[in-house]
VOPA-303718 format. One record per residue (C-alpha): residue in three letters; x, y, z. Coordinates in pm, whole numbers, plus 50000, padded with zeros to 5 digits. Layout:
N
ALAXYZ/...
END
This chain:
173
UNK506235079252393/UNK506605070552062/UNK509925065351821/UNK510565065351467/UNK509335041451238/UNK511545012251138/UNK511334992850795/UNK511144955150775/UNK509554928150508/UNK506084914250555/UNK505984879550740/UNK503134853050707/UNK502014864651034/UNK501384897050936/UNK498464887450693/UNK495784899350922/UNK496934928551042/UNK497624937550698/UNK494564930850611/UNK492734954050868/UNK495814981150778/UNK493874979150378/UNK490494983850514/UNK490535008950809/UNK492695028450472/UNK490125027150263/UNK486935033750471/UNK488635057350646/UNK491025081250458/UNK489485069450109/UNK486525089750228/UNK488275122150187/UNK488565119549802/UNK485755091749779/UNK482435088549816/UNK481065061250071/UNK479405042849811/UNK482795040349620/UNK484975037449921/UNK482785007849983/UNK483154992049679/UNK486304999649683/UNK486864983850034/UNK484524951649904/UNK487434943649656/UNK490014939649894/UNK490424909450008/UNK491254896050354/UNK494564876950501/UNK495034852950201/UNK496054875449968/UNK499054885550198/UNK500104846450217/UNK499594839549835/UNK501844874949736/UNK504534859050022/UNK504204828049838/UNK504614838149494/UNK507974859849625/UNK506194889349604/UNK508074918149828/UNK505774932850123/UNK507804962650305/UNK506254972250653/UNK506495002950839/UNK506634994251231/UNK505725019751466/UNK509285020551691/UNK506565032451990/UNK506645009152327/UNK502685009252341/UNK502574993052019/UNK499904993751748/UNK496785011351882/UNK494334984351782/UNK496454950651871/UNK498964963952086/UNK501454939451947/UNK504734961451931/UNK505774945551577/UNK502334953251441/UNK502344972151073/UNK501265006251062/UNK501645005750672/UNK502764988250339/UNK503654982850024/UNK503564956249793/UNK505644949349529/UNK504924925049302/UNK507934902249166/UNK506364879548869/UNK507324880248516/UNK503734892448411/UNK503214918948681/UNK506874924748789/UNK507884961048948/UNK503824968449008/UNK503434984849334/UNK500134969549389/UNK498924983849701/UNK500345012349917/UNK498185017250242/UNK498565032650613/UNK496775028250906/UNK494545059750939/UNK496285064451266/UNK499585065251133/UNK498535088050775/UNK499945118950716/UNK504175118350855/UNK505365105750540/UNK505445069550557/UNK504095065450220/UNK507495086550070/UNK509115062950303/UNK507775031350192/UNK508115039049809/UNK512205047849893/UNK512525012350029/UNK510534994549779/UNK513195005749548/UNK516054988849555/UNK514164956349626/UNK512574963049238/UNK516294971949133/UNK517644940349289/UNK515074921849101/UNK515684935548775/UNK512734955148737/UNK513304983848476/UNK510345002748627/UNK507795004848844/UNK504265008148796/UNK500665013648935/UNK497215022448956/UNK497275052449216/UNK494155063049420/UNK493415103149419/UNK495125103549732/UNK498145082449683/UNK499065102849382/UNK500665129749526/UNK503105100949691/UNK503415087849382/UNK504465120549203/UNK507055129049522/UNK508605093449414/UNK509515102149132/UNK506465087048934/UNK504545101148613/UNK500705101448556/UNK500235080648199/UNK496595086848211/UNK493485090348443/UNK491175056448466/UNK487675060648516/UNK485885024948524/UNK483055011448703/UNK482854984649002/UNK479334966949087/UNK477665000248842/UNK479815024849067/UNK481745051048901/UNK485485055349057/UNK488665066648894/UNK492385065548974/UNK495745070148774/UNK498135048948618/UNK501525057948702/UNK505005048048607/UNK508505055648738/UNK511645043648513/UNK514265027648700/
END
């Protein structure tokens, strides 16, 4: 039986399931609002473990949602495992950017993105960020928008020659 969700920060051993959380996200639920040619473009992008260690590294914030259940994450079946993220980035150039916001495709739909954006918040506030800011897929917006966060403009753009679009956002602190 499973339990509620509890809320911790990203350790360096969480890189790789991290990882697999941002591409089972993309390939997955990206496909209902993306193509597969963009979703895999998309997906290409992404890099793998590493970028979890540098963003710990540079004292960037990483909030996990842990699934409270006792059989654990469905493809590990570590307990502690995440089931989704954000991160927050904390530098001077890019501070208060949400950067990514992903969930497990097993995990998508009971709010944990809502959830995730609540406790990102006072970690931006406690770093002094004034706002927070991002580039929001077509299906993170709605999350976005819920959190409080305003559309500034649609971006359409091109990866590899593929046309794909998403939305920068903004939410004042």
């Amino acid at each position: 039986m499973r339990t509620a969700y509890q809320f911790r920060l990203a350790r360096e051993s969480d890189a790789c399931a991290l990882a697999h959380v941002t591409q089972a996200a993309i390939r997955t639920i990206g496909r209902n609002a993306y193509s597969v040619e963009q979703t895999e473009v998309w997906a290409s992008r992404h890099p793998g473990p590493q970028r979890f260690l540098n963003s710990l590294a540079a004292g960037d914030t990483i909030v996990v949602a842990v699934d409270g259940g006792a059989d654990g994450d469905a493809d590990t079946g570590e307990p502690d495992a995440p089931a989704a993220y954000l991160l927050l980035e904390n530098g001077a150039e890019n501070g208060g950017h949400v950067d990514m916001l992903y969930c497990h495709p097993d995990h998508s739909r009971r709010g944990l993105a809502d959830a995730l954006l609540s406790h990102a918040e006072p970690y931006a506030r406690a770093r002094g960020h004034t706002r927070l800011f991002t580039e929001a897929s077509e299906l993170a917006r709605p999350a976005f928008e819920r959190a409080g966060f305003t559309i500034l403009h649609r971006r359409d753009f091109s990866v590899a020659g593929v046309a794909i679009h998403n939305y920068a956002m903004e939410k004042r602190l």
